[in-house]
N, C-alpha and C positions, 0 to 999 in steps of 0.2 A: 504493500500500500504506500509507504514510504517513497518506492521507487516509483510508484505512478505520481504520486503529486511532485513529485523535483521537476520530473519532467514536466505535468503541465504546467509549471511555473517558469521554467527556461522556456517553456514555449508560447505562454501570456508574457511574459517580459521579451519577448521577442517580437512578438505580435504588437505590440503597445509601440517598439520600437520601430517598426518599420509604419507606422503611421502617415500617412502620407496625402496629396491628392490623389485623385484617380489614377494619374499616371508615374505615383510614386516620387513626383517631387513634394520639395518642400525649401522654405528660406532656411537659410540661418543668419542669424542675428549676431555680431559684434565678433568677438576673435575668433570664433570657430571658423569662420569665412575665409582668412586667409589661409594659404598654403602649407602643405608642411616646411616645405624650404621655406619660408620666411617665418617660420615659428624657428626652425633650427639658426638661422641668422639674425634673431634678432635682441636687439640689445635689453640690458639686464629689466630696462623700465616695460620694454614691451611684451619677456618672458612673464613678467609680472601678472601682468594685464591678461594672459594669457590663460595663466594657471589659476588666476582669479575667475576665468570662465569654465574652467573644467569645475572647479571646487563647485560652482551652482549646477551647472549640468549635473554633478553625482546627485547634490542637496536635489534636483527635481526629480531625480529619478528613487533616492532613496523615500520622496513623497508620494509618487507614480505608480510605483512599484512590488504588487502584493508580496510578503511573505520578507520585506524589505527593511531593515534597521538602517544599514548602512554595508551600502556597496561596494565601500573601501576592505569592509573585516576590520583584518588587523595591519591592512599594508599602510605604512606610514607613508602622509604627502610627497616628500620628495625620493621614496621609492617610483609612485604615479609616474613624477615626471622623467624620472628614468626611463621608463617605462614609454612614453612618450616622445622624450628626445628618439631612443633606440627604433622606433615605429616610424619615425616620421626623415630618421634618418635613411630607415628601407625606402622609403615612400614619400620621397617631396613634391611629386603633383599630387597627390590628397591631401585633399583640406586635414584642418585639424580636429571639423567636429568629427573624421570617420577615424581619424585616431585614437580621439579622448572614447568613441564610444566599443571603439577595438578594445580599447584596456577595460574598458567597464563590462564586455561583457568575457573578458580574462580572469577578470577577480569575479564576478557574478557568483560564480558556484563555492567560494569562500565567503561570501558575506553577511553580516549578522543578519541576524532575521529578529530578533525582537531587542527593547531597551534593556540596559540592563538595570532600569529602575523602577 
């Protein structure tokens, strides 16, 4: 029973994620728009700016997201952006949101599922 609800829950947080128009676009809003090469080259004010928008993209998703505490677990922030640099270093014509959301659903299957208060 156990194993059927993981799965439909990677598969509802999969679903939720591919959200889209009909024809599967969709915007994106503020850093996630630019490239990955220009998240990899860009300076320490911009990286900022950057990782300031993954940190709300988790925060919406760990609101989104049934069976969801926190999507991080226990990987610490600037593990993430490891995480990310090394993602985007494969991949610098992808944007950053299909990065931040590669990592997210990387850690997905380690993530807290309830508060711990």
């Amino acid at each position: 029973m156990r194993a059927v609800c993981a799965v439909l829950a990677i598969m509802l947080a999969s679903a939720s994620a591919q959200a889209a128009d009909p024809g599967g676009k969709f915007h994106i809003v503020g850093a996630g728009a630019v490239t990955c090469e220009q998240y990899t080259n860009a300076t320490p004010e911009q990286r900022l700016y950057a990782e300031t928008w993954w940190a709300g993209y988790f925060t919406a998703l760990n609101r989104t997201t049934d069976d969801t505490y926190h999507v991080m677990g226990q990987v610490p922030a600037e593990q993430v952006n490891e995480m990310l640099r090394a993602y985007c270093a494969d991949n610098p014509n992808n944007r950053f949101a299909l990065a931040v959301h590669k990592v997210a659903e990387e850690l997905f299957p380690n993530r807290i599922r309830r508060s711990p208060n």
